[in-house]
C-alpha positions as a Python dict, from the first residue, in 0.01 Angstrom:
ca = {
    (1, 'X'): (0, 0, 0),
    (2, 'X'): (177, -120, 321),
    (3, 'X'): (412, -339, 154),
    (4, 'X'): (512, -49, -57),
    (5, 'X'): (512, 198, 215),
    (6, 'X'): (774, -53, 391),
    (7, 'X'): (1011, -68, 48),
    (8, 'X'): (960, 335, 42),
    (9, 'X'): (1109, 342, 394),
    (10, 'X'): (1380, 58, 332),
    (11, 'X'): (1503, 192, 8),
    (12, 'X'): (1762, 433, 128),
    (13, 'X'): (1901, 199, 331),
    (14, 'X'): (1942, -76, 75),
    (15, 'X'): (2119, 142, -111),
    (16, 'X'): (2352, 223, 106),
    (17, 'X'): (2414, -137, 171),
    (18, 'X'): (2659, -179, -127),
    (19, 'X'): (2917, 137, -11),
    (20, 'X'): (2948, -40, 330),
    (21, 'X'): (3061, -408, 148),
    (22, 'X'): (3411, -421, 168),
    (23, 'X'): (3644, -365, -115),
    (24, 'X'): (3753, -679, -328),
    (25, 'X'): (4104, -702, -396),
    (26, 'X'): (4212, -692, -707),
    (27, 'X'): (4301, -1032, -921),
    (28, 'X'): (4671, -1101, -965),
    (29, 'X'): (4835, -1287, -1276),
    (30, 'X'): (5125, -1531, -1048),
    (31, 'X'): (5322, -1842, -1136),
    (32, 'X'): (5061, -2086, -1119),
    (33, 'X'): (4733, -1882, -1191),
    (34, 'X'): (4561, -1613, -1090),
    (35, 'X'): (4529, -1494, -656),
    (36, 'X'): (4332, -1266, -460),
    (37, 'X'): (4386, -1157, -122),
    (38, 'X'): (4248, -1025, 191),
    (39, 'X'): (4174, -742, 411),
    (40, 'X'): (4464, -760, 667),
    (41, 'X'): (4410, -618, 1014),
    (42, 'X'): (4542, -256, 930),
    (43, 'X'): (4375, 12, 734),
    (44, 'X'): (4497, -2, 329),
    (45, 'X'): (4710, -348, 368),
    (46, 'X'): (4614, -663, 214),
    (47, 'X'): (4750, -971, 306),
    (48, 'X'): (4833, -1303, 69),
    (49, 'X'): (4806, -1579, 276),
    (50, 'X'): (4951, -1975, 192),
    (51, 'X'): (5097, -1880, -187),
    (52, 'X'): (5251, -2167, -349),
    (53, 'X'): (5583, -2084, -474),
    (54, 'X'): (5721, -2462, -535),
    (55, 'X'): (5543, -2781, -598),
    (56, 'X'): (5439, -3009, -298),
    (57, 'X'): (5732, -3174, -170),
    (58, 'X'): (5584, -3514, -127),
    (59, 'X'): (5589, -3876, -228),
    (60, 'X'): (5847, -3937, -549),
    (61, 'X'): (5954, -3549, -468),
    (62, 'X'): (6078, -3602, -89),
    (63, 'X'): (6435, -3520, -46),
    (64, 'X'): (6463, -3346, -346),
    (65, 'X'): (6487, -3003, -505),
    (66, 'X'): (6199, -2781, -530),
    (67, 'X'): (6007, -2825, -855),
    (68, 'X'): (5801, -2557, -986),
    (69, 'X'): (5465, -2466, -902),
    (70, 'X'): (5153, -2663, -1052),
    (71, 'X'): (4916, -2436, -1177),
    (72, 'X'): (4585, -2393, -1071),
    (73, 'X'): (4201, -2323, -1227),
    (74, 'X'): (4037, -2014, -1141),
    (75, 'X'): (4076, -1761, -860),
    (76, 'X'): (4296, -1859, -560),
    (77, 'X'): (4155, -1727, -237),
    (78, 'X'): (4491, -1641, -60),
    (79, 'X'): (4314, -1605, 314),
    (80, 'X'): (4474, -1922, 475),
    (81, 'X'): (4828, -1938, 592),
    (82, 'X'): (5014, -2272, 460),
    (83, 'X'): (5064, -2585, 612),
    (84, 'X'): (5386, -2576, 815),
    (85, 'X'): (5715, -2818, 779),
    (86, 'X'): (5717, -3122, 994),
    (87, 'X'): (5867, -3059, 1307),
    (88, 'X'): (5925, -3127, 1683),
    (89, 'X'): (5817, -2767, 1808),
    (90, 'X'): (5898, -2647, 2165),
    (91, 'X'): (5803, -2873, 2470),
    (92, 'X'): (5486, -2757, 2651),
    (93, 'X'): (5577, -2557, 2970),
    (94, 'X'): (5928, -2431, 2815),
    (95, 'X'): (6028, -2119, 2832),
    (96, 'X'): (6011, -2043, 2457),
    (97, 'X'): (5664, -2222, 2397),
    (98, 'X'): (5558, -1977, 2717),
    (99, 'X'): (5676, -1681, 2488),
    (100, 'X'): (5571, -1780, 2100),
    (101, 'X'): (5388, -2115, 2090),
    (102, 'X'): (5183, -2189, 2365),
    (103, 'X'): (4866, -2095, 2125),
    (104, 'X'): (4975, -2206, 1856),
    (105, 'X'): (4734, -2340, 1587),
    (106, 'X'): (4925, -2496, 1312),
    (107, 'X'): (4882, -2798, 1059),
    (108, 'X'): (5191, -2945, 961),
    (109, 'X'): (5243, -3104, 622),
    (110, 'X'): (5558, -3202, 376),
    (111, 'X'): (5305, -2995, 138),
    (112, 'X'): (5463, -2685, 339),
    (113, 'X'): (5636, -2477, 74),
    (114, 'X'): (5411, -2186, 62),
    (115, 'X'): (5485, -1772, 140),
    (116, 'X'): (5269, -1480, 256),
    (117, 'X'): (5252, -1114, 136),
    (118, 'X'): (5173, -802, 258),
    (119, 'X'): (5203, -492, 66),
    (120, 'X'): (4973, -171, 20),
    (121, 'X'): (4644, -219, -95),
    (122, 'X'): (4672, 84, -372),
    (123, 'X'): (5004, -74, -494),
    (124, 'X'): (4868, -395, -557),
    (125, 'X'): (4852, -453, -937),
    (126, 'X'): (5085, -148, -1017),
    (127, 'X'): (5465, -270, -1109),
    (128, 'X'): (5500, 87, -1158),
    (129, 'X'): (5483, 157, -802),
    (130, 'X'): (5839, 17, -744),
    (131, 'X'): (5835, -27, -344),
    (132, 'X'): (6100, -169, -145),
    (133, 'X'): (6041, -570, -108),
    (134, 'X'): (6159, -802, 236),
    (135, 'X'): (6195, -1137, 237),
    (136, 'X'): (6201, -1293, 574),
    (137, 'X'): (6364, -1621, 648),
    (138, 'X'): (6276, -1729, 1008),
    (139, 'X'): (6462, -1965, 1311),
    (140, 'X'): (6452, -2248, 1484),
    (141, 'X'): (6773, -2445, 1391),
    (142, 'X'): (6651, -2559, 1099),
    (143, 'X'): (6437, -2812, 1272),
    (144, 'X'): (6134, -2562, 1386),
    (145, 'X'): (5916, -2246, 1299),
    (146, 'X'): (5741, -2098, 1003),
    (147, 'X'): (5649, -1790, 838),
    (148, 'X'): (5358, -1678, 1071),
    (149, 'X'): (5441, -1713, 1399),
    (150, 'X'): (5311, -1504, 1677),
    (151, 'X'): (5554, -1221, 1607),
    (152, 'X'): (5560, -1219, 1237),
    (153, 'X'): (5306, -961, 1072),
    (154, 'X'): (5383, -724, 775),
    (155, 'X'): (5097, -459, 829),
    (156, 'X'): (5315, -215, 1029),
    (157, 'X'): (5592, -274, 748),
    (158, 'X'): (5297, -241, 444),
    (159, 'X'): (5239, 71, 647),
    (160, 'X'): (5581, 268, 603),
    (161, 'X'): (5558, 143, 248),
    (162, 'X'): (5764, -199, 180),
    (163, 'X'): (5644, -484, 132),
    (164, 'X'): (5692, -760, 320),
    (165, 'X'): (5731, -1168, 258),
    (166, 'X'): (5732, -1421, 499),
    (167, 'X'): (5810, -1795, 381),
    (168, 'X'): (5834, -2174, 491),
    (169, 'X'): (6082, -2380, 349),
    (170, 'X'): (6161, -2756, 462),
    (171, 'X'): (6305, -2856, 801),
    (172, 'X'): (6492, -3135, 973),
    (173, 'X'): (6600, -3464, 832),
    (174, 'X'): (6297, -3380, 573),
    (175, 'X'): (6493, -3082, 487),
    (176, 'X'): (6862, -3125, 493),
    (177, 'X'): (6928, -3524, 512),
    (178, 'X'): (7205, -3620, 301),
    (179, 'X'): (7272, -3983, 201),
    (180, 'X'): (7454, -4183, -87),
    (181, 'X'): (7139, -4314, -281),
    (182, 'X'): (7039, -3992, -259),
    (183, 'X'): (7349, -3850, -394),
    (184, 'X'): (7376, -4076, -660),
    (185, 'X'): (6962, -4027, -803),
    (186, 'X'): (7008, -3697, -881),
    (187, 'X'): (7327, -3709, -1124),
    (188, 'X'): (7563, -3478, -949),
    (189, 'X'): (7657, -3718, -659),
    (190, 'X'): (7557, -3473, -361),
    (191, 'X'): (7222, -3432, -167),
    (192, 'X'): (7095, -3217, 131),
    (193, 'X'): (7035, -2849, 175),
    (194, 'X'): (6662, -2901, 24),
    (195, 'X'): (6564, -2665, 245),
    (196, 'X'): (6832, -2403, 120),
    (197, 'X'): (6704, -2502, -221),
    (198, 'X'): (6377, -2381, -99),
    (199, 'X'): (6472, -2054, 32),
    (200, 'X'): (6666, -2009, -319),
    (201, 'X'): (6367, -2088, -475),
    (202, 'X'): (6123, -1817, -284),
    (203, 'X'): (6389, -1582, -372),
    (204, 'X'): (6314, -1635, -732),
    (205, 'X'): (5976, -1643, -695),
    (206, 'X'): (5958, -1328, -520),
    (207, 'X'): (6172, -1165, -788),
    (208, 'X'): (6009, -1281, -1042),
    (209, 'X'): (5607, -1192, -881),
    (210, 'X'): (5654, -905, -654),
    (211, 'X'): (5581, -663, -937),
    (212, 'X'): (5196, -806, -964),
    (213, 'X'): (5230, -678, -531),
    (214, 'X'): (5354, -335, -626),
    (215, 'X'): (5723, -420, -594),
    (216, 'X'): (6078, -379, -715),
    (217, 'X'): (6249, -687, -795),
    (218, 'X'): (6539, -535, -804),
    (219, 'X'): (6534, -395, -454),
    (220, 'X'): (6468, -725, -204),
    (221, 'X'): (6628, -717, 138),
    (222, 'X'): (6683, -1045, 246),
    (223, 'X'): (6645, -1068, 652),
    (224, 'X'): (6623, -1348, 899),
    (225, 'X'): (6678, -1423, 1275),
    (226, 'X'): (6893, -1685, 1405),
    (227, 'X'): (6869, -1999, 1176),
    (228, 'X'): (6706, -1769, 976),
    (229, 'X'): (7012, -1529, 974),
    (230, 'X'): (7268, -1810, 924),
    (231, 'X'): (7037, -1913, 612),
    (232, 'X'): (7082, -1514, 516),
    (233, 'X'): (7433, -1590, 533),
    (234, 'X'): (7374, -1836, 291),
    (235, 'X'): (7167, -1657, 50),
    (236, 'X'): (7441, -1420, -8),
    (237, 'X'): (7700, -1677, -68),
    (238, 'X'): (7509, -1933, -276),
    (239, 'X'): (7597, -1870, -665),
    (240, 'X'): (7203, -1928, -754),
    (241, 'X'): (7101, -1635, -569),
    (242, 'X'): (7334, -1410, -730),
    (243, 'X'): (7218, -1043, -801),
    (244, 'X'): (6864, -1126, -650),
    (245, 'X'): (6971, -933, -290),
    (246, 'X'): (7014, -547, -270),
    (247, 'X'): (7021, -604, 99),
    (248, 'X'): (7088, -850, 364),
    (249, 'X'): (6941, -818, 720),
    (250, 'X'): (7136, -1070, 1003),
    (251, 'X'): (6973, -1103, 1330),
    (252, 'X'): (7129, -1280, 1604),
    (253, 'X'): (7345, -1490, 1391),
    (254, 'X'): (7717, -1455, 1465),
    (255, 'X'): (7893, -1306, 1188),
    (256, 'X'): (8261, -1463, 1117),
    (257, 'X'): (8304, -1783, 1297),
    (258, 'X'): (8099, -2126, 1367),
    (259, 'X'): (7695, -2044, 1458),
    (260, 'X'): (7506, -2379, 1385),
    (261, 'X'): (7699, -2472, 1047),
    (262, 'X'): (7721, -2817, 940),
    (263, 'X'): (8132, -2836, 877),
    (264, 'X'): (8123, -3165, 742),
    (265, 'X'): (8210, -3230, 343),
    (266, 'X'): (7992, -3383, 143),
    (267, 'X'): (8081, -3764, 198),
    (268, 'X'): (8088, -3723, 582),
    (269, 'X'): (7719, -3579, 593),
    (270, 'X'): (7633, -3899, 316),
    (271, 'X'): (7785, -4108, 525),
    (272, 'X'): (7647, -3988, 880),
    (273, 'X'): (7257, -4008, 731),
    (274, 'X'): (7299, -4374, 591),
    (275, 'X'): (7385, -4449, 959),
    (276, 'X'): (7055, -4299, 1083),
    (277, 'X'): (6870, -4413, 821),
    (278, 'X'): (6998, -4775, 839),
    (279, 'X'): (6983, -4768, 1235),
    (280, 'X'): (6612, -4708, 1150),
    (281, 'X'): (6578, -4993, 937),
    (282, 'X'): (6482, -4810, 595),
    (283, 'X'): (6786, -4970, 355),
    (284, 'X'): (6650, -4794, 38),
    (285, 'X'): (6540, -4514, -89),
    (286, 'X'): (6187, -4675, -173),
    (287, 'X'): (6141, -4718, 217),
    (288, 'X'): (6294, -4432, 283),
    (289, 'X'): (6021, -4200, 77),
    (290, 'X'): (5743, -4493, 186),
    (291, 'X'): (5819, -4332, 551),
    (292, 'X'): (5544, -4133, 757),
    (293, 'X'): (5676, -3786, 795),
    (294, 'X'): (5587, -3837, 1191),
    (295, 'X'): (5834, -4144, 1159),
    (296, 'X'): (6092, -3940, 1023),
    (297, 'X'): (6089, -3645, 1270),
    (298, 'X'): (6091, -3901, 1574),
    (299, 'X'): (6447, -4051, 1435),
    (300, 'X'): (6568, -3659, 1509),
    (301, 'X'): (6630, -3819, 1842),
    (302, 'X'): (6878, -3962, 1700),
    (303, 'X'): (7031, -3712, 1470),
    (304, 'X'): (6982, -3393, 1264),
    (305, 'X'): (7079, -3238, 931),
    (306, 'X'): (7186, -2882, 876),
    (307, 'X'): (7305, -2692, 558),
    (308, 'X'): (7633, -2773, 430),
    (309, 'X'): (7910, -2676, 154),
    (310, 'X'): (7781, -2955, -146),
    (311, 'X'): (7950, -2755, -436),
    (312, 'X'): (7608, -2632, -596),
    (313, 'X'): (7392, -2408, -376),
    (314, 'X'): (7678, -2395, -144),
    (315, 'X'): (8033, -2349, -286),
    (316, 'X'): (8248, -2225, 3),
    (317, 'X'): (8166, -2132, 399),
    (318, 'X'): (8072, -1796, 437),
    (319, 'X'): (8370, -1725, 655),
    (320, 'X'): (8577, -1764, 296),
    (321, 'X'): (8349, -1602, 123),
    (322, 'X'): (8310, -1273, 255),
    (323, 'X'): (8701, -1316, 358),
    (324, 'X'): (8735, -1350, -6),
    (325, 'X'): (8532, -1058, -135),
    (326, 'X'): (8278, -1303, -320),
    (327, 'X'): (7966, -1263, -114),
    (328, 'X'): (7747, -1057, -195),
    (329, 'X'): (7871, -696, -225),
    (330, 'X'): (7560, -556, -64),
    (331, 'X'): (7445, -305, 204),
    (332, 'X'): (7434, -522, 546),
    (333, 'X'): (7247, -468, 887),
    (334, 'X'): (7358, -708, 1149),
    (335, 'X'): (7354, -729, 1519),
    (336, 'X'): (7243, -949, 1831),
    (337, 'X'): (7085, -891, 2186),
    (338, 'X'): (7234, -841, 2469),
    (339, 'X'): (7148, -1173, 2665),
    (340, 'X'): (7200, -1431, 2278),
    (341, 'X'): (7231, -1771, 2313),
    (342, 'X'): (7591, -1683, 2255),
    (343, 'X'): (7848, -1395, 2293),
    (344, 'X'): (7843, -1278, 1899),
    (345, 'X'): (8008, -867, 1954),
    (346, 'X'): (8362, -1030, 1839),
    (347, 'X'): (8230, -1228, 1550),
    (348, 'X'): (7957, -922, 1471),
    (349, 'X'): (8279, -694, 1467),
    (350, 'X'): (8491, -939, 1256),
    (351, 'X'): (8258, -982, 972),
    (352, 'X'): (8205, -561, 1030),
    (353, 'X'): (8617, -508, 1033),
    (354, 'X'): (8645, -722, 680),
    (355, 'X'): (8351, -571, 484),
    (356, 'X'): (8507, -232, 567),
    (357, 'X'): (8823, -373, 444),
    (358, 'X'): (8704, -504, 128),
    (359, 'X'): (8386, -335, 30),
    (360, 'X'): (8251, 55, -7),
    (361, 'X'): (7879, -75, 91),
    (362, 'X'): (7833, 8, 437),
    (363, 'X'): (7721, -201, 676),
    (364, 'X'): (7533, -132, 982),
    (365, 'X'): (7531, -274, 1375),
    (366, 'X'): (7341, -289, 1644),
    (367, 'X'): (7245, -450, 2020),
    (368, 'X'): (6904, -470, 2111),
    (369, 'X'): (6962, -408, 2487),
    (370, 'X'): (6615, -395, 2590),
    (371, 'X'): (6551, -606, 2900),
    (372, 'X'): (6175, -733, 2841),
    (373, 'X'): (5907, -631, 3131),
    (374, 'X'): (5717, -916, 3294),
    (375, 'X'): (6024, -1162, 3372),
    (376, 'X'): (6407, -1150, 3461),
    (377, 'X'): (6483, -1255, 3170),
    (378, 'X'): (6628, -1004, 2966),
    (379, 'X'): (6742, -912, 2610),
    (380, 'X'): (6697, -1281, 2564),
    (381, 'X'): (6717, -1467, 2219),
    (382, 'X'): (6436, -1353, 2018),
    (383, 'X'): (6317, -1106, 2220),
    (384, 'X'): (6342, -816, 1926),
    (385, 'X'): (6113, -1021, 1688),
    (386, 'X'): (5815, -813, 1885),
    (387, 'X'): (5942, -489, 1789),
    (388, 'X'): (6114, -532, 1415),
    (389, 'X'): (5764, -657, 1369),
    (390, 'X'): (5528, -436, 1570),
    (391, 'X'): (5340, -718, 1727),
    (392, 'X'): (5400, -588, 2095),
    (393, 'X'): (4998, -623, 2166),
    (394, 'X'): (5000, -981, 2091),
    (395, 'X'): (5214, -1072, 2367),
    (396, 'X'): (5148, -1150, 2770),
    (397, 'X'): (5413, -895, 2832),
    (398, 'X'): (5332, -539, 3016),
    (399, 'X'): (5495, -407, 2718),
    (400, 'X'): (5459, 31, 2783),
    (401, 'X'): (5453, 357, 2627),
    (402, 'X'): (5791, 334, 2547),
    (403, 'X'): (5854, 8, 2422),
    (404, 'X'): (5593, 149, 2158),
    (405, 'X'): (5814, 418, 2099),
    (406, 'X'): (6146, 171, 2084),
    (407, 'X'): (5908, -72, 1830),
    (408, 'X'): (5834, 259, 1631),
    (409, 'X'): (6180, 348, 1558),
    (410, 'X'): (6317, 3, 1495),
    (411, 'X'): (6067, -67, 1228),
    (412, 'X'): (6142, 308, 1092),
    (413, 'X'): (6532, 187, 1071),
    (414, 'X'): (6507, -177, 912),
    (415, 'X'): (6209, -24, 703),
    (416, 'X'): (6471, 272, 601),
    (417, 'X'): (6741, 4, 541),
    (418, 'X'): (6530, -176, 288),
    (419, 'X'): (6424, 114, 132),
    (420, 'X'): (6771, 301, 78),
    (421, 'X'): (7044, 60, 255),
    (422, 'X'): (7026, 298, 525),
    (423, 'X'): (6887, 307, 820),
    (424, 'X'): (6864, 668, 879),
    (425, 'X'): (6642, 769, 583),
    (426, 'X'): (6713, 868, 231),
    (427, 'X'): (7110, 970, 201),
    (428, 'X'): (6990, 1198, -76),
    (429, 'X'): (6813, 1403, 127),
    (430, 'X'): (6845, 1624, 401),
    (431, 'X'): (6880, 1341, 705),
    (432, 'X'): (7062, 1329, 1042),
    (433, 'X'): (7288, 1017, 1044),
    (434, 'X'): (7262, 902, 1387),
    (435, 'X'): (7303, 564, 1306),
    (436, 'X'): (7670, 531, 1176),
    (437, 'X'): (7799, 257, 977),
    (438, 'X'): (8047, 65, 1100),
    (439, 'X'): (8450, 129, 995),
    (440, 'X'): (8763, 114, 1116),
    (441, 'X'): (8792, 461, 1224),
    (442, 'X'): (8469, 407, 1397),
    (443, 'X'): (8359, 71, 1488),
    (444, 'X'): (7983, 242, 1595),
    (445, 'X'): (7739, 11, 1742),
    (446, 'X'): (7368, 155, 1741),
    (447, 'X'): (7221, 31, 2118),
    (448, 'X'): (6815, -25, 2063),
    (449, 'X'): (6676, 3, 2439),
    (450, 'X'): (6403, 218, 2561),
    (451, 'X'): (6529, 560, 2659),
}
């Protein structure tokens, strides 16, 4: 009798137990197999965490193109973020590793070609729901970062209804090192930009999966921040991205003139990484790929690689091609802050000036102009990535009320842009265009501080 006087009393609650479990995502079909995700941090998101969108870079596959993705048994449990790209990172004590990195907790890996998603949980498994998709490319000269740093989260994007992907892609000499035997192995006598390859090849996978997510492959904004922005740049020049972009986001990375662009042809950039290589002692390509990655990155010391014009991905500079009318004939937001690592207004306004000239897309520009609380540092390099993202609360800085409010409305513009190619809202409906595009007539320039 007691034992069933105790069940008698327990029994409500145990059935209650199941309606407080959380909901399972549902099972997507992907390249590779089937994925799940995971309860992100905001009400009604889910998160995808460490999808492979390319094989593992490694062994016989170093230094070249990405190959696609090996499929896997079962379920994938998307609730890790991926391995990272080999790189040097930001010396402890540094102003930068102060801001971003100092708590860091990363695993680095030339197994690092993986991407993250966040979209709305009740789109997830509906291609009907057609929402807006963003791919984000991030910095760090093409030597550092990845795709879930500090300031990168999707939920408040997820929120206003796009979805948002953040990606890693190959870095350094691992990433862009060109050299003859190289060149001659794969048959079209050029190497390098692997790590362009890469970002080519998220694209694709992105257009060709986002639909499982709830999205519309044929509406993907493409937006990045510094080396991120110059790879942009390259995404809407390169001939194997064609008609995958309906938008192109450029943060903080010049417009029209030199902003960390390899100008060397071809043979130069062979020639320049035999040097480093053979300064290093590895003669052949079987002790070049024989390597340790850690081996690698130290001879960085020594020299880099960067992107370059090699006649595949990368057929002209994008100076020439959006001088020529054969970039991408898309909607474009682009601007800088107000302290950059460089003056970029006049080549902002140059690449502005000629897409008016040429082109009946608008494009869009702005300054970021808020001096950050907490230091004299300013509207430094970087400094926006806590707002576009709404990741204010996760840094040191005695962000207030209204840097909320600044935060608020930036991610309401770049979510509008994605959405419509307008920052404003809708053009078809009823909307107050404060934020002018940028002609001749009216060269506007949209300043984001606090008011």
């Amino acid at each position: 009798m007691e034992h069933k006087s105790l069940f008698s009393f327990l029994l409500p609650f145990l059935l209650l137990v199941p309606l407080t479990l959380p909901a399972q995502s549902p099972v997507l079909n992907i390249t590779g197999g089937r994925i799940q995700g995971v309860a992100s941090g905001a009400q009604g998101i889910t998160v995808y965490k460490g999808i492979p969108y390319a094989a593992p870079p490694v062994g016989e596959l170093r230094w070249k193109r990405p190959q696609p993705v090996k499929p896997w048994k079962g379920v994938r449990r998307a609730d890790t973020f991926g391995n990272i790209s080999w790189q040097g990172g930001q010396q402890p004590g540094s102003f930068y590793w102060r801001e971003f990195y100092q708590n860091e907790h990363t695993t680095m890996s030339e197994d690092c070609l993986y991407l993250n998603v966040w979209a709305p949980s009740a789109a997830l498994g509906k291609p009907g729901s057609q929402l807006p998709v963003v791919m984000w490319v991030h910095g760090g000269a093409y030597m550092n970062g990845y795709g879930n740093e500090i300031t990168m989260n999707g939920d408040a994007w997820a929120r206003r209804g796009v979805i948002l992907v953040t990606i890693n892609y190959r870095l350094g000499l691992l990433g862009f090192l060109c050299h003859p035997a190289l060149s001659a192995e794969n048959g079209e006598g050029i190497s390098g930009n692997y790590g362009t390859f890469d970002q080519v090849a998220a694209l694709q996978w992105v257009h060709d999966n986002i639909a499982q997510f709830g999205g519309n492959p044929d509406n993907i904004t493409v937006m990045g921040q510094s080396a991120g922005a110059a790879s942009v740049k390259n995404l809407v020049i390169s001939p194997l991205s064609r008609g995958l972009v309906r938008h192109a986001i450029i943060q903080s990375g010049g417009g029209i003139g030199k902003f960390i662009d390899d100008g060397r042809t071809p043979a130069a950039a062979d020639e320049a990484g035999k040097a480093l290589m053979d300064k290093a002692g590895y003669t052949t390509l079987s002790q070049m790929r024989a390597a340790r990655p850690a081996d690698i990155l130290k001879l960085m010391a020594w020299g880099n690689a960067q992107p370059h014009t090699d006649g595949v991905v990368l057929t002209e500079s994008f100076d020439e091609a959006v001088l020529s009318g054969t970039a991408a004939d898309v909607d474009y937001l682009i601007g800088s802050t107000l302290d950059d690592i460089m003056p970029m207004s006049k080549q902002i306004d140059a690449f502005c000036y000629a897409r008016d000239s040429i082109s009946t897309h608008p494009t869009y520009q702005y300054l970021f102009a808020r001096k950050l609380p907490g230091s004299k540092d300013g509207a430094f390099h970087s400094s926006e990535l806590w707002y576009m993202f709404g990741t204010l609360r996760r840094s040191w800085r005695p962000f207030t009320a209204e840097d909320e409010a600044l935060s608020n409305r930036m991610l309401d513009c770049w979510t509008n842009f994605a959405k419509y190619g307008n920052p404003n809202g809708n053009p078809a409906e009823s909307i107050k265009e404060t934020w002018h595009a940028f002609t001749r007539q009216n060269p506007y320039v949209e300043v984001l501080n606090v008011r």
